[in-house]
N, C-alpha and C positions, 0 to 999 in steps of 0.2 A: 628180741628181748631175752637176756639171759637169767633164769630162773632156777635158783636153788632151793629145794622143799626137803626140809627135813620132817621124819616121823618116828613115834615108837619111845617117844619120852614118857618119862613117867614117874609113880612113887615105886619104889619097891622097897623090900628090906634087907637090910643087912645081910650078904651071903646070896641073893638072889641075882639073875640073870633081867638083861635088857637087851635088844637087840633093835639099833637107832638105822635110819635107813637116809636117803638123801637123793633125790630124784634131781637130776638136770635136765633140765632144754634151755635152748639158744645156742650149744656154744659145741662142737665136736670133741664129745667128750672122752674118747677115747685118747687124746693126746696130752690129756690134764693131769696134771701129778692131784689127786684129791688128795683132802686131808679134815681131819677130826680136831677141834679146838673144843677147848673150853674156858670159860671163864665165869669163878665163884664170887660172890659178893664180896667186894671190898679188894679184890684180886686183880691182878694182870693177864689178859689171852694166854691160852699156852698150848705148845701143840701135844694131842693125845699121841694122835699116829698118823701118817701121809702113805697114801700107793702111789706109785709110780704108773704110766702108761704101760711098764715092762712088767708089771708085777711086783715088784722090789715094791718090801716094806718097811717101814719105820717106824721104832715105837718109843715113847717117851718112857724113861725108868720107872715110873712108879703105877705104868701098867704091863708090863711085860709080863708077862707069861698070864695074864688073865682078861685081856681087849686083844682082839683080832679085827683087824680093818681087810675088806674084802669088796671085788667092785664086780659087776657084771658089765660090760660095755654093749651088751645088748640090747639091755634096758635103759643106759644110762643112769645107770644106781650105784653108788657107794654104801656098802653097810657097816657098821661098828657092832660086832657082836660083846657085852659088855659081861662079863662072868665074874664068882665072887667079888662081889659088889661092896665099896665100902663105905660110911658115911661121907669119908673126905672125897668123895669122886663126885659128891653134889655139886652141882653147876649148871650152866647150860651150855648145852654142845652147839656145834656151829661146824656145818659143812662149811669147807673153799674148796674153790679149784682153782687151781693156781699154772699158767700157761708160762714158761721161760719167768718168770715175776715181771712179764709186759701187759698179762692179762690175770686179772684178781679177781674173783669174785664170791660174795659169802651170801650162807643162807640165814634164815632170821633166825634161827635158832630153837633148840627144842630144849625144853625142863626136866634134867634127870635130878629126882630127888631121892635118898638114901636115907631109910629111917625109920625106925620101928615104931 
């Protein structure tokens, strides 16, 4: 059974740091391109930022230079380090791990809220 558990959601405020985390079992996680979604009320999914197996990263524009996506394959952890923080980045985040796009799977999601 393939299980994605995210953690590390929360309130914080404006200009503050988060640091989301995403545990797997089931699935050999080291060959999984992960990746960080979000989707805000009333919004379409969208991608924050994806690791590659090799490391290669990718980040959506309007977090670049302030979300750092990082994975340990040790532990089978993906983390989303989330720095200067802004209202508009409220959402909930959503681990995948995404295999060739034959094997899909998402975690239930965790509530980052931004707000003074």
């Amino acid at each position: 059974q393939v299980q994605l558990v995210e953690s590390g959601g929360g309130l914080v405020q404006p200009g503050g740091s988060l640091r989301l985390s995403c545990a797997a079992s089931g699935i050999i996680f080291s060959i999984y391109v992960m990746g960080w979604y979000r989707q805000a009320p009333g919004k379409q999914r969208e991608l924050v930022a994806a690791i590659t197996s090799g490391g290669s990263t990718n980040y959506a524009d309007f977090v670049k230079g302030r979300f750092t996506i990082s994975r340990d394959n040790a532990k089978n952890t993906v983390y989303l380090q989330m720095n200067s923080l802004k209202p508009e980045d409220t959402a909930v985040y959503y681990c995948n791990a995404d295999f060739r796009a034959v094997r899909d799977y998402w975690g239930q999601g965790t509530q980052v809220t931004v707000s003074s």
